[in-house]
N, C-alpha and C positions, 0 to 999 in steps of 0.2 A: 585664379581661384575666387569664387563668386563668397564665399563663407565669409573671409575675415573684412568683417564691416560694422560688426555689434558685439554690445558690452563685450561678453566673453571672450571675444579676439582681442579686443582693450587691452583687459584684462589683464591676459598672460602675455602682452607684448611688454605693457607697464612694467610685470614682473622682471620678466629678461632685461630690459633697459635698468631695472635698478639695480640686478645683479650684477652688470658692466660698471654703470656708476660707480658703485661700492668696491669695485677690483675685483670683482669675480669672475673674468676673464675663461681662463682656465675649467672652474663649475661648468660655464655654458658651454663648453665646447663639448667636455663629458657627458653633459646631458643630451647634447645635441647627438653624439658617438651612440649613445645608448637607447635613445628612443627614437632618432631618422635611422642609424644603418645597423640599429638591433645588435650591436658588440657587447660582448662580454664586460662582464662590472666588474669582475676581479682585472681582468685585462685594462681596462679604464681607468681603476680605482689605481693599480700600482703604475699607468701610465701619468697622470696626470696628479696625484696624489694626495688626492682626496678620499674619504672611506668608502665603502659601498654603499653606509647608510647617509651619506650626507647627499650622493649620485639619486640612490632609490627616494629620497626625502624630496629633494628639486624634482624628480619627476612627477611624483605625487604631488607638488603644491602646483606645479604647471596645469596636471589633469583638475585638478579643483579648480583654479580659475575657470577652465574652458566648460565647467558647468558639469563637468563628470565625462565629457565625450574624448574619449582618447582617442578616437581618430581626429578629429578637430585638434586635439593638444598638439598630434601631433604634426600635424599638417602645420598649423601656425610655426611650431619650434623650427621645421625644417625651412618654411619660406624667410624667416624673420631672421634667425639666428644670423649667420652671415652678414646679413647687414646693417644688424646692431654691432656688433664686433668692430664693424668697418667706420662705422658712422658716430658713435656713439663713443664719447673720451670714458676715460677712466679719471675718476675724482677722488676714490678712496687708495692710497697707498700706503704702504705698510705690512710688517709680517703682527709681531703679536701684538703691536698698535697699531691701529691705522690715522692714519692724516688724511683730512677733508680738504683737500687744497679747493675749496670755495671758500671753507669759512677758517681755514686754517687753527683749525681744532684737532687733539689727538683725541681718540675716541677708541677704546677697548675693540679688537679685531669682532667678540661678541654680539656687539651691540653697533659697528659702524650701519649696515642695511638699517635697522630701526632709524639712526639718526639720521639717514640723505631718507627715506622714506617721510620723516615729520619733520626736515629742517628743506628739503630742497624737493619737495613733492611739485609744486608747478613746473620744474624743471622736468623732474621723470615725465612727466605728464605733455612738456612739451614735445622732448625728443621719442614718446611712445607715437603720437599724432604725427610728426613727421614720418617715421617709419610705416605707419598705415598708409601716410598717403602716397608714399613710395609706392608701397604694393600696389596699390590701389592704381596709381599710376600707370604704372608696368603692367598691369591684368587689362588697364583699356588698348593700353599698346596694343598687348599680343591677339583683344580679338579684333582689331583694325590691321592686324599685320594675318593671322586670319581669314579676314572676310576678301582679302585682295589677292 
């Protein structure tokens, strides 16, 4: 995929990466369930157990980063998702605390995202840029594999 190369791809790969960070594990996959293979949100919602407004909410902030273009939103979530999940640790643990096992702080499950956002943002920002150039990677592959 020639697209995810600028901000907007950035963007909402950042997003994704910091929702892994923070233990949202599970959010990504429902988002992933509901806007790559177009499932049900109630089916979602009681699979994975999160509301439908918290489901409908991440997709919507997903579409906003990609600059309003929900086929690009969704194109990104589908190439990305998978191998943030894979690549990408989880930092925030906890049910209605969470623990930052970086800086080994308990932080309200509410507000852990705000805190790895403004306490460990070169990080996101590190493992957002690995995973682009993953793709990125892998899209030179496939037209070299391709062109032969």
């Amino acid at each position: 995929m020639d697209n995810i190369d600028g901000h907007f791809e950035f963007e909402v790969i950042r997003y994704l990466v910091l929702k892994k960070m923070a233990g949202d594990e599970l959010l990504l996959r429902a988002t992933y369930d509901y806007m790559v293979h177009d499932l049900n949100i109630r089916d979602l919602a009681d699979l994975y157990g999160y509301s439908r407004t918290v489901i409908r909410a991440t997709k919507q902030r997903i579409i906003e980063k990609s600059g309003g273009d929900r086929r690009l939103a969704k194109e990104i979530v589908a190439r990305t998702t998978r191998e943030i999940i894979r690549h990408v640790p989880r930092y925030g643990v906890g049910r209605l605390y969470g623990l930052c096992t970086l800086c080994r702080m308990y932080i309200d499950n509410d507000h852990i995202v705000d805190h790895f956002d403004k306490y460990h943002s070169d990080l996101i920002n590190a493992y957002a840029r690995m995973i682009l150039e993953m793709l990125r990677r892998n899209d030179k592959n496939a037209k070299v594999v391709r062109q032969t």
